[in-house]
PLY file of the C-alpha trace (Angstrom):
ply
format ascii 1.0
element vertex 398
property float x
property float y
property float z
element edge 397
property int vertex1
property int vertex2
end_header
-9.46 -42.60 -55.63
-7.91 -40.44 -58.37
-4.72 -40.75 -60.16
-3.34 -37.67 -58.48
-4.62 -38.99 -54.89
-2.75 -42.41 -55.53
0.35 -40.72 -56.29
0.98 -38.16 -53.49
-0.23 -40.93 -50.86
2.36 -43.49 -52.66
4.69 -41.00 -51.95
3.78 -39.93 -48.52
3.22 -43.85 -47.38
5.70 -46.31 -46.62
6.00 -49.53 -44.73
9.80 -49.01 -44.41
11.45 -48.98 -40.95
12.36 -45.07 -40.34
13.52 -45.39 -37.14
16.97 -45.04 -38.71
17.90 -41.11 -39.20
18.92 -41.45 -42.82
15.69 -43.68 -44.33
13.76 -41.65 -42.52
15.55 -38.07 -44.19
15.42 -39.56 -47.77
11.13 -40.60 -46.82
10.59 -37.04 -46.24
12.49 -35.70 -49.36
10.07 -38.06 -51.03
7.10 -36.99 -48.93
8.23 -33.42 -50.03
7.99 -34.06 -53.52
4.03 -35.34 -53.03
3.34 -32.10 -51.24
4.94 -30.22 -54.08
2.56 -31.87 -57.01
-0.47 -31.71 -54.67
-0.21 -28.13 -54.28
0.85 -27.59 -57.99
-2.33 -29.59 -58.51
-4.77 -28.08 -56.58
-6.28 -25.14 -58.51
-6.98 -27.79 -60.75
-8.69 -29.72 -58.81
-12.39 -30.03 -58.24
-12.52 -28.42 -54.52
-14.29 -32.06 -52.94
-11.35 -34.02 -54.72
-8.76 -31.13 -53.32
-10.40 -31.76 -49.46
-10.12 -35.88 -50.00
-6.58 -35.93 -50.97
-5.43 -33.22 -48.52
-6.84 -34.80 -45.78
-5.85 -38.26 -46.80
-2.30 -37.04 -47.34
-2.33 -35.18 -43.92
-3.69 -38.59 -41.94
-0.91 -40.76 -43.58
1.74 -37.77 -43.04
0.98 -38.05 -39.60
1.22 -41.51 -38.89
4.35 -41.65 -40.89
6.16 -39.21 -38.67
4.66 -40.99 -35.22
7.21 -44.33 -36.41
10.08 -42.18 -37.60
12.92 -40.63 -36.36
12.73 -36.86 -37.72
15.47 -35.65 -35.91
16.54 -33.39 -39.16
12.77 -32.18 -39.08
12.13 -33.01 -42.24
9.20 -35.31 -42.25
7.86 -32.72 -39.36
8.30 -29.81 -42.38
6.30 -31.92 -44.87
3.34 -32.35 -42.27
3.61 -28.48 -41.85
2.78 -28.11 -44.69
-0.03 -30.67 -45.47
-1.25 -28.63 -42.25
-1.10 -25.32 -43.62
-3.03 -26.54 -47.28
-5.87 -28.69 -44.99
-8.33 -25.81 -43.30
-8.02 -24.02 -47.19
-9.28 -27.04 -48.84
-11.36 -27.29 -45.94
-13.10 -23.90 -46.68
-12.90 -24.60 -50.52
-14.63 -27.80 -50.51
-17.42 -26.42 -47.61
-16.74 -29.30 -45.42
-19.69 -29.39 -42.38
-18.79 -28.08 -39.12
-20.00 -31.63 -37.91
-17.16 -32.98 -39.45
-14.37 -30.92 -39.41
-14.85 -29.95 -35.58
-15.20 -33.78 -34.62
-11.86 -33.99 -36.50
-10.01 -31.18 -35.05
-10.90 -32.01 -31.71
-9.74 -35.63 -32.24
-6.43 -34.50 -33.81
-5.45 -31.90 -31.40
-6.17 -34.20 -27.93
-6.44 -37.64 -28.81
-4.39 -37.58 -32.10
-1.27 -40.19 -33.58
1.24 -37.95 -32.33
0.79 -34.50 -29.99
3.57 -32.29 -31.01
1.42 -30.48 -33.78
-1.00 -27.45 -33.31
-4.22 -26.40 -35.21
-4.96 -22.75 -35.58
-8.43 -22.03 -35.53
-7.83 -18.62 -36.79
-6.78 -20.59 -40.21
-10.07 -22.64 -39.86
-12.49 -19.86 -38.98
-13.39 -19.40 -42.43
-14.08 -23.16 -43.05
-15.95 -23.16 -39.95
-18.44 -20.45 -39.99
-19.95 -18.80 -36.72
-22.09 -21.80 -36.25
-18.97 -24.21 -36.19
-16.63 -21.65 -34.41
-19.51 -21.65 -31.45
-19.59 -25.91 -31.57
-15.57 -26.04 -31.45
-15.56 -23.10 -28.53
-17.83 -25.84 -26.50
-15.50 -28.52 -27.43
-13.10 -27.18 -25.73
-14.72 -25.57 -22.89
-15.99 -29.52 -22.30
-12.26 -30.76 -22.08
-11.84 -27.30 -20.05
-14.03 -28.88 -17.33
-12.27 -32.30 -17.18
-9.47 -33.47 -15.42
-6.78 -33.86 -18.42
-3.34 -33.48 -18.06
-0.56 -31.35 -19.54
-0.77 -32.17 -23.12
-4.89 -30.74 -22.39
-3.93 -28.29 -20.82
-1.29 -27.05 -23.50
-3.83 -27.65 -26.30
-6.74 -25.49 -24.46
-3.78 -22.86 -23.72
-3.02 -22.73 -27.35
-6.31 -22.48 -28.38
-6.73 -19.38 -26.33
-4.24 -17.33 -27.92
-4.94 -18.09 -30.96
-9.19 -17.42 -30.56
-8.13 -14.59 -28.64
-6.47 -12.85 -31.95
-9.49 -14.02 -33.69
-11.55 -12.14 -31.66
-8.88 -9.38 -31.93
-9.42 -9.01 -28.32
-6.48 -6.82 -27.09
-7.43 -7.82 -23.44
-7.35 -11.39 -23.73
-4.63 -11.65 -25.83
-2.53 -10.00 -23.24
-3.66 -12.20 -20.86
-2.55 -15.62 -23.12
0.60 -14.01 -24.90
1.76 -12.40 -22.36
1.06 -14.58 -19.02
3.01 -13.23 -16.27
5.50 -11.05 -18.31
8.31 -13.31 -17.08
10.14 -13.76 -19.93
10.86 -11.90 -23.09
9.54 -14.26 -25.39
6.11 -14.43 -24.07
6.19 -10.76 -24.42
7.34 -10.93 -27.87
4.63 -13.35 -28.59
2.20 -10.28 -27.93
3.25 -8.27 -29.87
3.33 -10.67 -32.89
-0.22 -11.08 -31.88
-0.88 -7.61 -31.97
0.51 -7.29 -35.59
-1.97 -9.95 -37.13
-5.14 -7.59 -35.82
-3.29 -4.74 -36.96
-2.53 -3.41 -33.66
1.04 -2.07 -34.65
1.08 0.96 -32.12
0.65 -2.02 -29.49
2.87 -4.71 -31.58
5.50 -1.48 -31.44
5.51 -1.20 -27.35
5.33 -5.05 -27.04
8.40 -5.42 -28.75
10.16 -3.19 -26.94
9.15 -4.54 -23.43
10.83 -7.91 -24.61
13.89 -6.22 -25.98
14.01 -4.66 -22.73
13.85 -8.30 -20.58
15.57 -11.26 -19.71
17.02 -13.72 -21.29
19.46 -12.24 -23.00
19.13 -14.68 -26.12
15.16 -14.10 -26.09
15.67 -10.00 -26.02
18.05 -10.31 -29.05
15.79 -12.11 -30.83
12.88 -9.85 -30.24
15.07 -6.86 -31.32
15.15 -8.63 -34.59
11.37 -8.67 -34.28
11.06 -5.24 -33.74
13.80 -3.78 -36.18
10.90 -5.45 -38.86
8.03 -3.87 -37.54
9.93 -0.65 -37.48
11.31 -0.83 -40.88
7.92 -1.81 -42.33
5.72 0.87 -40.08
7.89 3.41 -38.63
11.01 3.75 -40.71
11.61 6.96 -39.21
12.42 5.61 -35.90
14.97 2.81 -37.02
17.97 5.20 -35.63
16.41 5.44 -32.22
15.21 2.40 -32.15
19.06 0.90 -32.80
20.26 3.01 -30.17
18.09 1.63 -27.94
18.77 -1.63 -28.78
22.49 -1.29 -28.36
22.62 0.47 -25.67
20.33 -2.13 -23.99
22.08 -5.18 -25.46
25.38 -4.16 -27.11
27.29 -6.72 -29.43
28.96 -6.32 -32.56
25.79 -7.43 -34.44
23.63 -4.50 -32.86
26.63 -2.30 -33.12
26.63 -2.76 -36.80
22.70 -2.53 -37.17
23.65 0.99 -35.19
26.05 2.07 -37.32
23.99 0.78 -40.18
21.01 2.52 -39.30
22.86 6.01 -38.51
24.19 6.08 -42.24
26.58 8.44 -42.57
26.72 9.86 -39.19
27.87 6.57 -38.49
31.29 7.92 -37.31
29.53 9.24 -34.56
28.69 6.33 -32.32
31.96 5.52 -32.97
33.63 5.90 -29.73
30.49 5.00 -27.70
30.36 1.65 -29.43
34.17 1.12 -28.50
34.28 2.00 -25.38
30.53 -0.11 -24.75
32.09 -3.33 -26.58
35.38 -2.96 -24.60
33.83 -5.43 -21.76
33.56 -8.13 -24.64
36.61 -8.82 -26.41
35.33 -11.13 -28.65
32.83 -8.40 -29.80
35.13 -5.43 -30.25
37.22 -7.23 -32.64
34.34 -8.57 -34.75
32.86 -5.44 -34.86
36.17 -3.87 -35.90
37.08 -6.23 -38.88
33.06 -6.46 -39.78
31.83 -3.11 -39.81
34.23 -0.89 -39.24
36.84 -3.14 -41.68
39.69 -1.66 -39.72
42.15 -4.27 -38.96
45.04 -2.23 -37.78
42.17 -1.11 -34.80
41.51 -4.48 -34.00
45.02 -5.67 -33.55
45.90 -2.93 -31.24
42.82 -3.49 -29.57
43.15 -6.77 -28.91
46.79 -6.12 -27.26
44.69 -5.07 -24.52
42.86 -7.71 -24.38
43.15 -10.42 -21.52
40.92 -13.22 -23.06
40.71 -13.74 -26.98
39.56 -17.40 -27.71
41.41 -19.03 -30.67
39.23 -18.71 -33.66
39.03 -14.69 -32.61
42.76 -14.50 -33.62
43.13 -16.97 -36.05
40.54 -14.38 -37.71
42.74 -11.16 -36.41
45.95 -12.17 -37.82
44.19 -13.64 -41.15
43.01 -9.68 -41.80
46.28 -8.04 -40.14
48.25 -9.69 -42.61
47.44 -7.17 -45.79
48.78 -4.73 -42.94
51.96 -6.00 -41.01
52.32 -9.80 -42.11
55.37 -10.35 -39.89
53.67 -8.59 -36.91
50.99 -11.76 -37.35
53.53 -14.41 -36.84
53.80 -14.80 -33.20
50.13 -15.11 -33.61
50.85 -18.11 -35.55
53.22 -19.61 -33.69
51.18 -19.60 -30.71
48.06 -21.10 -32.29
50.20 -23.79 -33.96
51.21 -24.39 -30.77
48.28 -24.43 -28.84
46.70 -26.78 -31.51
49.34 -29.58 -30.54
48.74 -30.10 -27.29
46.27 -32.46 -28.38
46.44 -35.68 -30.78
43.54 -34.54 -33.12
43.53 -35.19 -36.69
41.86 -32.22 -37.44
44.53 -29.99 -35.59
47.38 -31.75 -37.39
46.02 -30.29 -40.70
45.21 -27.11 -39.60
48.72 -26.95 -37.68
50.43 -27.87 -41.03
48.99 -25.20 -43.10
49.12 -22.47 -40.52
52.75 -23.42 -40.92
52.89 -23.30 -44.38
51.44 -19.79 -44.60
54.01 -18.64 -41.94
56.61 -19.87 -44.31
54.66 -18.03 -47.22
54.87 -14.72 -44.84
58.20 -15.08 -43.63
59.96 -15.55 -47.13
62.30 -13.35 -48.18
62.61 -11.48 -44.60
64.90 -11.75 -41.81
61.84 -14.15 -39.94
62.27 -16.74 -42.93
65.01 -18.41 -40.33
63.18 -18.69 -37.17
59.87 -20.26 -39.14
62.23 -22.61 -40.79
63.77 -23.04 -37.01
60.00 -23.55 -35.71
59.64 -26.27 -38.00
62.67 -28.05 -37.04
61.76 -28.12 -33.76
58.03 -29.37 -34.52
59.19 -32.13 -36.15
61.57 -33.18 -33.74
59.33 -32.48 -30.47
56.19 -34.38 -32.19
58.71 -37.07 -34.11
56.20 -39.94 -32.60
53.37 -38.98 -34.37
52.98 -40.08 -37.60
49.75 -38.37 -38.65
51.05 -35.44 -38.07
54.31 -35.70 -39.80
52.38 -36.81 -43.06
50.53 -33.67 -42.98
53.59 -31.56 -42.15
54.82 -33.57 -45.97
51.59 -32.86 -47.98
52.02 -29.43 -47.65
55.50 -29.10 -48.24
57.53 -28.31 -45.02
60.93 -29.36 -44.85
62.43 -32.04 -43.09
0 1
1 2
2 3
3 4
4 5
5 6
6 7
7 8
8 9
9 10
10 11
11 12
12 13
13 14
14 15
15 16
16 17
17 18
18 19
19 20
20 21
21 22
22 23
23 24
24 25
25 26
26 27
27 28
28 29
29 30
30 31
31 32
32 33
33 34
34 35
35 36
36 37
37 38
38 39
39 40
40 41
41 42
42 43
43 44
44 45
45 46
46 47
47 48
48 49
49 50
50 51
51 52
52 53
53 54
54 55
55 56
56 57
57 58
58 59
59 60
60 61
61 62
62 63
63 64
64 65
65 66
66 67
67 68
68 69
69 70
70 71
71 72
72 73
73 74
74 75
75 76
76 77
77 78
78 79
79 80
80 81
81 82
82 83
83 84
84 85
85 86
86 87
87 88
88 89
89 90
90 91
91 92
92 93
93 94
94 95
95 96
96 97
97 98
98 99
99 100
100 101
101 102
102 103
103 104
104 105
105 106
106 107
107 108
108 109
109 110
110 111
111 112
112 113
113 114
114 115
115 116
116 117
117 118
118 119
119 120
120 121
121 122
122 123
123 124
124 125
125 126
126 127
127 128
128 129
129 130
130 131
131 132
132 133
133 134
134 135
135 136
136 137
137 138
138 139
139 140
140 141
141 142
142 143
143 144
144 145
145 146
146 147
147 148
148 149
149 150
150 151
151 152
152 153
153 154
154 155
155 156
156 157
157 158
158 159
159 160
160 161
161 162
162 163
163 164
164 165
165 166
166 167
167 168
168 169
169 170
170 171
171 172
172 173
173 174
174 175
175 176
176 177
177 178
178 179
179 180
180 181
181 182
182 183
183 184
184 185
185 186
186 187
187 188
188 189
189 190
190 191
191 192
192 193
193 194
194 195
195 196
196 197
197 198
198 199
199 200
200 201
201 202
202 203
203 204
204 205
205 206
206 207
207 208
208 209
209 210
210 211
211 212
212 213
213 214
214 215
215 216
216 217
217 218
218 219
219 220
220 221
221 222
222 223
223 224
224 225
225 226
226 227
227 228
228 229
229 230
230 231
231 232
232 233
233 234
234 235
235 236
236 237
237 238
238 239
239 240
240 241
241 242
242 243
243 244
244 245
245 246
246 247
247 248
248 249
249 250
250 251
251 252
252 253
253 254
254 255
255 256
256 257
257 258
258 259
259 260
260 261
261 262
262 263
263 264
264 265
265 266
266 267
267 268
268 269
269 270
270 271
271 272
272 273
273 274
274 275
275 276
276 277
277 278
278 279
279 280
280 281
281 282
282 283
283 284
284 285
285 286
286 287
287 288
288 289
289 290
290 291
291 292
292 293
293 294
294 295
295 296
296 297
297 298
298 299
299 300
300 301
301 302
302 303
303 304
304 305
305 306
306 307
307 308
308 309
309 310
310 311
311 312
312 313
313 314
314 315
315 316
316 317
317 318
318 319
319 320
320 321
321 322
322 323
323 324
324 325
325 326
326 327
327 328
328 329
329 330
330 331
331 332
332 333
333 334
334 335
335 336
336 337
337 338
338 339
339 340
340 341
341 342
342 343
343 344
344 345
345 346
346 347
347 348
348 349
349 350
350 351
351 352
352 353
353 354
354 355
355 356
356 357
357 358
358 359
359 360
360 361
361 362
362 363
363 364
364 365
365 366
366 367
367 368
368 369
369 370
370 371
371 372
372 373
373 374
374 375
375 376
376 377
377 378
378 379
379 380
380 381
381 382
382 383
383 384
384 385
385 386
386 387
387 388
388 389
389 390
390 391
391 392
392 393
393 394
394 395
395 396
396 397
């Protein structure tokens, strides 16, 4: 074993007990740092030595992460990427098909743990037509047997992924896409279609998922598809924003609208207003965001039946450069609100949401009834300690 080899295993190994979250966080810092000299190391390396510590370092990093508790993923990250360098060093070292298959196979259904994938597409190369054709009868023998969900997730995977290797268009529909019943499936497709090259197809893929349920899912594949547009259709990011808007609209695909639109931006204006009206939350973000118009906001959010707390603690923080008295009912009724409970937390935010009325007030005819507010506070809460020390650290009179 070489000198290198003995020090990224010394660092990926360890008999310590990582079933406790934080020994098992600094383990795969430390399991980090071996993956960082191995692959600062490799071009180095003789491409035989390169396969034996990879794979060494990807057997241990497994094993390590089957008695650990990665809840932070971090341990799960390092394995990543020992699994990412492995079917390179693979290919660089010409490791036989008789071996690596064997391996793969053993990994992927009767492996430590079962919650990590192999791509063949990254092996092909390592494997050659010869071993692609051995692995491909692999699984068509577990295809025949009577395994249970993990074998039947594995042989799924393994589908999609030889279907892009084929850079079949048919079958990769068929695994990406299954029964089109959610959006993320059919974002999967078109992802799919983008490694063959397929963009025309990646293009309408992405916009059937934008266009389906879940909500969360459709957002996500809008992000999806405002990349592929950007990168291969740039003249079609305005239409492609309106679409996505007027599919989903929030004050995130507002602003990519008004983003996109440049400086006809003014005229979605009152489309995007009248749109966001049905969410509150969202006019008001996309008012002090994009539009950086807090005097809108506030009178927009008069109208407003339900505004949760943060959403004006955030309107009167930017109406105050405008009409700092007009914010302190605002105040008053948040400080208020934030009482009702005995929280710590509130106490302090309570006591400098106070202070910063005072700040406001000072000087003005409203100096009095903060100064009154106060009074009362400490008087009405006069059994709680806690929160008459933080009503002192920040200066508020007694």
């Amino acid at each position: 074993m070489s000198e290198l080899s003995r020090t990224v295993l010394s660092g990926i190994r360890t008999r310590a007990d990582l079933h406790r979250w934080a020994s098992a966080n600094a383990h795969g810092r430390q399991m980090h740092e071996a993956v960082d000299q191995l692959e600062r190391a490799l071009s180095s390396l003789a491409p035989d030595e390169a396969w034996d510590v990879t794979h060494r370092a990807l057997d241990a990093a497994v094993k390590v992460i089957a008695h650990a508790d990665d809840s932070s993923g971090i341990i799960g990250d390092a394995c990543r990427r020992l699994l990412d360098l492995h079917p390179r060093a693979a290919r660089a070292a010409q490791v036989p098909p008789a071996t690596l298959v064997p391996w793969m196979v053993r990994f992927q259904f009767d492996g430590v743990v079962d919650f990590f994938d192999l791509d063949p597409v990254a092996y092909a190369p390592a494997l050659g037509a010869a071993g692609l054709a051995r692995y491909r009868r692999e699984l068509d023998r577990f295809r025949a047997g009577t395994g249970g969900s993990h074998t039947e997730w594995v042989l799924a995977w393994n589908d999609r992924r030889l279907a892009v290797l084929d850079r079949d268009v048919e079958a990769i529909v068929r695994t990406h896409a299954r029964d089109q019943r959610v959006a993320k499936w059919l974002q999967d497709t078109s992802e799919a279609m983008v490694e063959i090259g397929r963009i025309d197809l990646a293009l309408d893929w992405a916009r059937r998922a934008v266009d389906h349920e879940p909500r969360h899912q459709a957002l996500r594949a809008a992000d999806h598809l405002r990349k592929l547009v950007a990168e291969h259709r740039p003249q079609e990011a305005l239409a492609t924003a309106e679409f996505v808007f007027r599919r989903w609209p929030t004050a995130s695909t507002a602003a990519d609208l008004v983003r996109a639109a440049g400086t006809a931006g003014d005229t979605y204006r009152e489309e995007i207003l009248t749109t966001l009206g049905r969410d509150p939350q969202g006019t008001v973000d996309f008012c002090l965001t994009t539009l950086r118009e807090p005097a809108l906001a506030w009178r927009l959010a008069a109208g407003f039946d339900h505004l949760d707390e943060f959403t004006w603690s955030r309107l009167a923080a930017a109406h105050e450069a405008v009409d700092p008295l007009a914010t302190l009912p605002v105040h008053r009724r948040l400080v208020t609100d934030s009482l009702v409970r005995a929280d710590a937390r509130a106490y302090r935010q309570a006591a400098v949401r106070l202070a910063r009325m005072r700040d406001l007030a000072a000087g003005t005819p409203a100096a009095g009834d903060v100064e009154e507010f106060v009074a009362e506070l400490r008087h009405e809460h006069r059994r709680r300690p806690r929160l008459q020390q933080e009503f002192d650290r920040v200066g508020l009179p007694r």
